[in-house]
C-alpha positions in Angstrom: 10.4 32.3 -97.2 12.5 34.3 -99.7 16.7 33.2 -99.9 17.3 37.0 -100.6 15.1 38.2 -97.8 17.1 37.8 -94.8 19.8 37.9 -92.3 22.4 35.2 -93.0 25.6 33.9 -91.0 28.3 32.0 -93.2 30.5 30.4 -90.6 33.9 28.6 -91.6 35.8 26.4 -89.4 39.5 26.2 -90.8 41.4 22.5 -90.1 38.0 20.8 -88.8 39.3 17.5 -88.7 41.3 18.4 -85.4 38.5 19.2 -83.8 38.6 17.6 -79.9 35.5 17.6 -78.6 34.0 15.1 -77.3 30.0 14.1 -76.7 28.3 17.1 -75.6 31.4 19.9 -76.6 30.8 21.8 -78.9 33.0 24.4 -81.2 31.2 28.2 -80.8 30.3 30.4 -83.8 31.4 34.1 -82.9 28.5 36.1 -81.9 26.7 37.8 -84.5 23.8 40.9 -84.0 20.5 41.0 -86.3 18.4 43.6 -86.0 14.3 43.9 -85.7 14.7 46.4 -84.6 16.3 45.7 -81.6 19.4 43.9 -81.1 19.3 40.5 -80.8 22.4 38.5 -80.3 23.6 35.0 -81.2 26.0 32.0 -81.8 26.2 28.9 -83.9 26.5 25.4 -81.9 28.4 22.2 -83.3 28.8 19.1 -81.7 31.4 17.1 -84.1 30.5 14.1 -81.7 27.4 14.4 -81.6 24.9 14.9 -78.1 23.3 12.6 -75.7 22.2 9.6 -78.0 23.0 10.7 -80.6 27.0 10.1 -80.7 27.0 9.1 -84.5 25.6 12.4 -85.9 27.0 16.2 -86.1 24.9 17.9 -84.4 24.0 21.4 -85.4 22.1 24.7 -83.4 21.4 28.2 -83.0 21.8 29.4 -80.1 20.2 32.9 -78.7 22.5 34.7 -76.4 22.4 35.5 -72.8 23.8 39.1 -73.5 20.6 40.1 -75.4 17.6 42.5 -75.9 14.1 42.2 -77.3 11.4 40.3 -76.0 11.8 37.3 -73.3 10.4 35.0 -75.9 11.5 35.1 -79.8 9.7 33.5 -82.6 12.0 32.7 -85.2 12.2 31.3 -88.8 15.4 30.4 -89.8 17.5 27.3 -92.1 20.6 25.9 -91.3 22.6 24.9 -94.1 25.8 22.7 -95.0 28.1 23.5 -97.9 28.8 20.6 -100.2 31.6 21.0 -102.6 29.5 21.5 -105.5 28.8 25.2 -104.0 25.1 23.4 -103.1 23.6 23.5 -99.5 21.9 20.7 -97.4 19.9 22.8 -95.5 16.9 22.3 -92.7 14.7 24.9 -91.9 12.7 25.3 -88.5 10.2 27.7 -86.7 10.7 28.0 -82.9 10.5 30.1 -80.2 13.9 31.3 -78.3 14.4 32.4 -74.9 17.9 33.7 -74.3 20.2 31.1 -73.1 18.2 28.5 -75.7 19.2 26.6 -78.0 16.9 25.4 -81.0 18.2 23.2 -84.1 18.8 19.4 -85.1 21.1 17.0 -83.1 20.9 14.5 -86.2 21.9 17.1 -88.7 24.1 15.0 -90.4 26.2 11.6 -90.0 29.6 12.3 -88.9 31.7 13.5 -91.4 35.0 12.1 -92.3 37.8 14.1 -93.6 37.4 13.2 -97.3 33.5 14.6 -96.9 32.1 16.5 -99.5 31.8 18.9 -97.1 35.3 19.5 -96.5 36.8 21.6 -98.8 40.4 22.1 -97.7 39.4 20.5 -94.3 37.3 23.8 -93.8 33.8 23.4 -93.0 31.7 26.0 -94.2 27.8 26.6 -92.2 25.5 29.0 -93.1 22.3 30.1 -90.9 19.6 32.3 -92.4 17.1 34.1 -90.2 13.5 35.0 -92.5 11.4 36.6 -89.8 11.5 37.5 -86.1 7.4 37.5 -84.6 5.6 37.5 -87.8 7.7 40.6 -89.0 11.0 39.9 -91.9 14.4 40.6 -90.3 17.1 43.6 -91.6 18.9 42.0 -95.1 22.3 41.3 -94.0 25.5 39.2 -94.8 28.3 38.3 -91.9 31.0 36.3 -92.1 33.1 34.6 -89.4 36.2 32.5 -89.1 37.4 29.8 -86.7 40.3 28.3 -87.0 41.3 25.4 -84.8 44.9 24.8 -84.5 47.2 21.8 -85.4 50.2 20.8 -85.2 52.1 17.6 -86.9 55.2 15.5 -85.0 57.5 12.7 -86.3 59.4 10.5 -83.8 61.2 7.1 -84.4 61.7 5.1 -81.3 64.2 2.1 -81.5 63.3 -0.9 -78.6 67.0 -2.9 -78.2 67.0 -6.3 -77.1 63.5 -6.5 -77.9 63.5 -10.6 -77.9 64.1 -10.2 -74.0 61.4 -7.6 -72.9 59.9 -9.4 -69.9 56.2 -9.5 -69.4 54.5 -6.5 -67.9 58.1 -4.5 -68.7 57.6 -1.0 -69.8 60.2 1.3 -71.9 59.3 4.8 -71.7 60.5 7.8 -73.9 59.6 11.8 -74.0 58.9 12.5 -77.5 60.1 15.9 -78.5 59.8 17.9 -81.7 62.4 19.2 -83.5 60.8 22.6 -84.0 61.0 22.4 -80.1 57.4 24.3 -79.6 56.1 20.7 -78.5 59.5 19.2 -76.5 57.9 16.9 -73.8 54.6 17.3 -74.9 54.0 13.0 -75.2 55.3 10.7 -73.3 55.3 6.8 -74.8 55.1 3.3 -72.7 55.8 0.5 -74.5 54.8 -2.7 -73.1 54.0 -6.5 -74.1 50.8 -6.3 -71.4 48.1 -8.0 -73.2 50.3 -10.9 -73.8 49.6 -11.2 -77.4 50.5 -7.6 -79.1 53.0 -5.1 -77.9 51.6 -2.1 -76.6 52.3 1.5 -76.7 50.5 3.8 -73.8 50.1 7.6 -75.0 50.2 10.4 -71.9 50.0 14.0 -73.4 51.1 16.0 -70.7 51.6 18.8 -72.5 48.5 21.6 -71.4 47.8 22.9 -75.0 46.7 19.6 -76.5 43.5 18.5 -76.8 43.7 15.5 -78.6 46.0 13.3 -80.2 45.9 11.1 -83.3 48.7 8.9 -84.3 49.5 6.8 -86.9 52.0 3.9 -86.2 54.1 1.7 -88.3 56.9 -1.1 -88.1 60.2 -0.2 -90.1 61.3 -3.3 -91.2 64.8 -4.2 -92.5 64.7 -2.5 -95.6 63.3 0.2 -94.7 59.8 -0.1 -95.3 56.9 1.1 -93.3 54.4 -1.8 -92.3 51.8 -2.6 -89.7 49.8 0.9 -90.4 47.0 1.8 -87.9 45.2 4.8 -86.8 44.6 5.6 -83.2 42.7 8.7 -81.5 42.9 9.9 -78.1 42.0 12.9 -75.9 44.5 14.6 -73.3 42.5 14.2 -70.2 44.4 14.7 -67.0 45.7 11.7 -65.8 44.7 9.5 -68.3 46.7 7.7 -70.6 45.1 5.8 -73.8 46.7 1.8 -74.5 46.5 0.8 -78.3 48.4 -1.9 -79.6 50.3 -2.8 -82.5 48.8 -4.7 -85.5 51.4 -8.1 -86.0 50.8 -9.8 -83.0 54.1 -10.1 -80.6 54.6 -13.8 -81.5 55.0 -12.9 -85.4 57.5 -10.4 -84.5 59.7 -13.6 -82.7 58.8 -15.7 -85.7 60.6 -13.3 -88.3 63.4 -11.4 -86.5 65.7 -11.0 -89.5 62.4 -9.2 -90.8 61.0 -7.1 -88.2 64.1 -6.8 -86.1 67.4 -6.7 -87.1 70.1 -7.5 -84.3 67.1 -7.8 -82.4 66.1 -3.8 -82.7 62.3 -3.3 -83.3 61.8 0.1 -84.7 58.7 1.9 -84.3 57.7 5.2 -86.1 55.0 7.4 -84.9 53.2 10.0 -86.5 51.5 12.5 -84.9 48.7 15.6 -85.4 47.9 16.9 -81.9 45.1 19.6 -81.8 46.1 22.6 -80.1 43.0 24.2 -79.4 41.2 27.2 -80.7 44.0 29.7 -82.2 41.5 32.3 -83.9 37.9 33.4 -83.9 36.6 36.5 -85.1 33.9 38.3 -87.5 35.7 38.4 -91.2 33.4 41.4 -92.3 30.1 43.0 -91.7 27.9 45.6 -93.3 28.1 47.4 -89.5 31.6 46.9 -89.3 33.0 50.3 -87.5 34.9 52.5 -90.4 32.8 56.1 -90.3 36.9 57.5 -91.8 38.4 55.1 -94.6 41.2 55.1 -96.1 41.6 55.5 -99.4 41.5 52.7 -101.6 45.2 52.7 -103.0 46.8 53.4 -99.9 44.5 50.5 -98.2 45.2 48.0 -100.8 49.0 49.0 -100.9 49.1 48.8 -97.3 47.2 45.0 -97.0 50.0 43.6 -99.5 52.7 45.1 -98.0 51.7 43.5 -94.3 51.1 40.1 -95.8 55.1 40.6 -97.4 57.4 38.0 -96.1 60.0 41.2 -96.5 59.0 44.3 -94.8 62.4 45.6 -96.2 61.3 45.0 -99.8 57.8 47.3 -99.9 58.3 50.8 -101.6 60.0 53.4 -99.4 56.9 55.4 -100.7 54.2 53.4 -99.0 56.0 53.5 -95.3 56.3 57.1 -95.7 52.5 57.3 -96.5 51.4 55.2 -94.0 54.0 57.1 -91.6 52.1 60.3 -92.7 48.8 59.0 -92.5 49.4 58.0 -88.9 51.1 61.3 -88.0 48.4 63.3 -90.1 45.0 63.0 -87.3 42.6 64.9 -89.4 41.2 61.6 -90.4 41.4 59.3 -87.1 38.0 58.0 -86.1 38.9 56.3 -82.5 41.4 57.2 -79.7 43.5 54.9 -77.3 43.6 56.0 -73.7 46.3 55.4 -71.5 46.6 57.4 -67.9 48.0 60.4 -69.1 47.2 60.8 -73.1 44.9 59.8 -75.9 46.3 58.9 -79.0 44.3 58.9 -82.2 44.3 55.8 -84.9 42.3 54.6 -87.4 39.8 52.1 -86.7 40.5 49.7 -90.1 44.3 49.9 -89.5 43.9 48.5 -85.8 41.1 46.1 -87.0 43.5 44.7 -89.6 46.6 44.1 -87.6 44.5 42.8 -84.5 42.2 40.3 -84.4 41.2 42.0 -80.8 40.6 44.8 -82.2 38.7 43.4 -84.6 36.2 42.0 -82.7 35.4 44.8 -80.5 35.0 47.1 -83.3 32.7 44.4 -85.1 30.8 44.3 -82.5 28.3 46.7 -80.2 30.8 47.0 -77.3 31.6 50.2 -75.7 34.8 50.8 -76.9 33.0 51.1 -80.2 30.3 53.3 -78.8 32.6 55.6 -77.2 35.1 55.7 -79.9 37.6 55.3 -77.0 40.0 51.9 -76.1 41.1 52.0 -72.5 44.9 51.2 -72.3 45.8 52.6 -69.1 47.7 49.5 -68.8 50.3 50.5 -70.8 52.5 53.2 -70.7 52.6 56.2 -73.3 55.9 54.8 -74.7 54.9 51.3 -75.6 51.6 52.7 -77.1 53.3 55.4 -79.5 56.2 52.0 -80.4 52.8 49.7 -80.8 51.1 51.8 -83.0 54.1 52.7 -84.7 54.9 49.1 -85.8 50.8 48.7 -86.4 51.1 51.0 -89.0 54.7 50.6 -90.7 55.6 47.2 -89.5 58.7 48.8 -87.9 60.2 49.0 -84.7 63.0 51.7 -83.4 65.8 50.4 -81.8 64.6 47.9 -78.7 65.7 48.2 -75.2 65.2 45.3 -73.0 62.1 47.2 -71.1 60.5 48.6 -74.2 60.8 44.7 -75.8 59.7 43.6 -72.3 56.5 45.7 -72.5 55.7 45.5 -76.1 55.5 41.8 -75.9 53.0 42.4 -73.1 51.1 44.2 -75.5 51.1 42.3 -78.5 50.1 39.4 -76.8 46.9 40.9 -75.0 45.9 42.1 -78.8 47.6 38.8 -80.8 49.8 40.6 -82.8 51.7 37.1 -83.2 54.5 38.5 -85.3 55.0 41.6 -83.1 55.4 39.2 -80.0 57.5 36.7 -81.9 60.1 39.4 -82.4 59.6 40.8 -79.2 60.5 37.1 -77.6 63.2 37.1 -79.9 64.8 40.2 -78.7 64.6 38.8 -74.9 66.0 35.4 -76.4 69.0 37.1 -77.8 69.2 39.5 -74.6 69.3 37.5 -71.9 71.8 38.1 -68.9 72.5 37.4 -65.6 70.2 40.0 -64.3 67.2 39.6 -66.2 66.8 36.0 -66.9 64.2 35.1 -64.0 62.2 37.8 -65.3 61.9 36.7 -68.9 61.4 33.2 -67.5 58.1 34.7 -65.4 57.3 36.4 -68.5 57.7 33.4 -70.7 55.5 31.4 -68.3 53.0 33.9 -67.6 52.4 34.0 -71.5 53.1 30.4 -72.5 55.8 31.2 -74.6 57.2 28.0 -75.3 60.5 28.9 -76.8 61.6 31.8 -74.7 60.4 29.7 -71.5 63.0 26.7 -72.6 65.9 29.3 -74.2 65.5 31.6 -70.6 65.6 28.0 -69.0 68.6 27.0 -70.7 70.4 29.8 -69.5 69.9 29.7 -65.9 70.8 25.8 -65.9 73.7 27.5 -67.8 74.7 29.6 -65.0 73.4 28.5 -62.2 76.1 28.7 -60.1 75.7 32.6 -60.1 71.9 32.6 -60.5 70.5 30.3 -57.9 72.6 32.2 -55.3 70.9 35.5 -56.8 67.9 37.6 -54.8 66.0 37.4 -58.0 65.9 33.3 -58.2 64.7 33.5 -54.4 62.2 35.5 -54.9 61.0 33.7 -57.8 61.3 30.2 -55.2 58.6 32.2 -52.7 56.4 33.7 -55.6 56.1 30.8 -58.5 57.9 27.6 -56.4 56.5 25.4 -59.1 58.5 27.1 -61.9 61.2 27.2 -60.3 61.2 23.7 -59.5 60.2 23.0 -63.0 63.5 24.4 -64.6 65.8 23.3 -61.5 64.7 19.4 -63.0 65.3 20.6 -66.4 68.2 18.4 -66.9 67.0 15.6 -64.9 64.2 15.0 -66.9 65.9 15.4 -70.2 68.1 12.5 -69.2 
């Protein structure tokens, strides 16, 4: 088998270490086409925990796709590889036969890696599959490259236990932890508890719905200040179940040495946590099939991707809006069309794959839209499509109304345009009124937009008096009665 004779898949998964699967879960390549002729299509499987008995290894796979042509039965010769921080690869290489929905590879690839691993550059792994020959015949030379990136998130919270000598047996004091950032308010509730009779106890409940895991480190601040007693504790946000670790100076050294460990009888307990969010990005980085029959020039593309990835839109030359401006005016050169009910409006296919990692995908990929040269959004209406591609291009938006804001938001959430919908939700934030605050707190919901959900919440605890008398808030009782319960015992929670 030849290195440079083949079809290979580099796979990188960005902030690996806050992975959250357990035994048997396992985090998905993209899918990726080769060619022999016919289109074959598959994913890369890793377990970070490992599979049935084998809980102490990484275990790694290809996997053949059930959305795939060819043959029934597929011999193949492929390697999967590891890259060490040397730029080397640990690699093993197999011949199998794959039927779609099977998976072939080695679930004692490797013992579980830690996050100081020479394989972790940056806390990004980085996998590499190679495919030499499909049925005796060698495969179509290829590169791909794909990205996953799982998210994280980091919370500090000091917790102070008064009268700490006198906490009775079995006696629990709970506390909400909330970040200051306030994207994570109420995401962990804390117990803490002298239980097992010879440490105290603290019982984590994640009850927030976007973490997957939790890992904490926990100290004792003592009376000068100083951070003692450092452990490390792991646990997953299953529903309904809480996870018990205790603290490392047992209960009856903390009595022994009050002046030390608790001043005027305060014990104060910092917590640090990183709570994985779940998968925040996936996507195909580049390909040589990816869907750009019209480029764009070089210098205006190169301009263009520097002045996008500019913390100040307002700073990038006049000149290159106004090209850009003209380029999306100027049709002569559009390659693909968006469809709403009534019009088509032409764009460039690299302009919406850059902006959109939606986009991106289903131009990367052998999907119709990229067949057709033709994206359905009869969803939208003509006047949030010309505003969306306007801002896709310049990074500019006209003066808002509280309907256009409304629907671009929509839209630049179903195609992750993060910063479009972040200063859509902003616009709502700073809009609100009396007459469209249950509808940006449907919205906010609907979307799990944290901070609009808790500022639109905020108001109508503000002014409820004139609100929960209002046809809109009884509507939204009949339609969504858990929301509306949920911000009605706003308050009361938070005290």
């Amino acid at each position: 088998m030849s290195a440079d004779n083949c079809a290979a898949i580099t796979w990188a998964i960005n902030n690996y270490s806050h992975y959250w699967q357990k035994i048997n879960e396992a985090v998905v390549s993209p899918v990726f086409s080769i060619y022999m002729p016919e289109e074959t299509k598959w994913r890369l499987m890793l377990f970070p925990s490992g599979v049935t008995f084998y809980p102490k290894y990484v275990s790694f796979f290809l996997y053949r796709d059930r959305d795939c042509n060819g043959a029934e039965n597929i011999k193949v010769e492929s390697s999967l590889d590891f890259l060490q921080s040397n730029g080397s690869y640990i690699n093993a290489t197999f011949t199998s036969e794959f039927r779609k929905y099977e998976r072939k590879g080695f679930p004692q690839f490797l013992f579980t890696l830690r996050k100081e691993s020479k394989y972790l550059q940056q806390d990004i792994l980085t996998l590499r599959c190679r495919l030499f020959r499909f049925n005796d015949k060698a495969v179509e030379i290829s590169n791909i490259f794909a990205r996953t990136i799982l998210g994280a998130k980091e919370l500090l919270s000091h917790l102070l236990i008064r009268n700490f000598s006198n906490l009775e047996p079995n006696q629990k004091q709970s506390f909400v932890i909330k970040s200051e950032s306030k994207d994570l308010t109420k995401g962990i509730k804390l117990a803490v508890t002298d239980e097992n009779k010879e440490n105290i106890c603290f019982d984590i409940d994640c009850i927030d719905r976007d973490m997957k895991s939790v890992a904490v480190k926990t100290f004792i601040i003592d009376s000068q200040k100083r951070k003692i007693d450092f452990a490390n504790y792991e646990c997953w946000s299953d529903s309904g179940i809480s996870s018990m670790f205790p603290l490392k100076i047992p209960k009856k050294e903390l009595l022994e040495n009050k002046s030390r460990y608790m001043p005027n009888d305060v014990l104060t307990l910092s917590f640090e946590f990183t709570i994985s969010t779940g998968l925040t990005l996936e996507g195909i980085e580049k390909s040589p099939r990816e869907y750009t029959t019209q480029p764009l020039p070089d210098e205006v593309t190169e301009s263009w991707r520097k002045c996008i990835s500019h913390k100040n839109i307002n700073d990038c030359p006049c000149a290159l809006i106004t090209d850009l401006t003209s380029l999306h005016e100027d049709q002569s050169t559009c390659d693909v069309k968006l469809k709403t009910r009534a019009n088509t409006f032409p764009v460039h296919t690299v302009i919406l794959c850059a902006r959109s990692p939606v986009f991106k995908a289903m131009f990367s990929n052998d999907m119709k839209e990229k067949t057709n040269g033709c994206v359905d959004v009869s969803d939208l209406q003509d006047e949030t499509v010309r505003r969306f591609l306007l801002y896709l291009y310049t990074d500019q938006l006209e003066d808002l109304t509280w309907d256009d804001a409304l629907h671009l938001f929509k839209a630049a959430d179903k195609y992750a345009v993060i910063a479009l919908r972040d200063k859509c939700s902003s616009f709502l934030k700073s809009n609100l009124n009396l007459g469209n605050a249950c509808e940006a707190l449907k919205l906010s919901d609907l979307h799990q937009d944290k901070n609009l959900k808790e500022s639109t919440q905020n108001f109508i605890l503000k002014n409820g008096k004139v609100i929960f008398k209002s046809q809109e808030w009884k509507i939204l009782m009949v339609n969504n009665s858990t929301l509306a319960l949920e911000t009605t015992l706003r308050n009361w929670n938070e005290e």
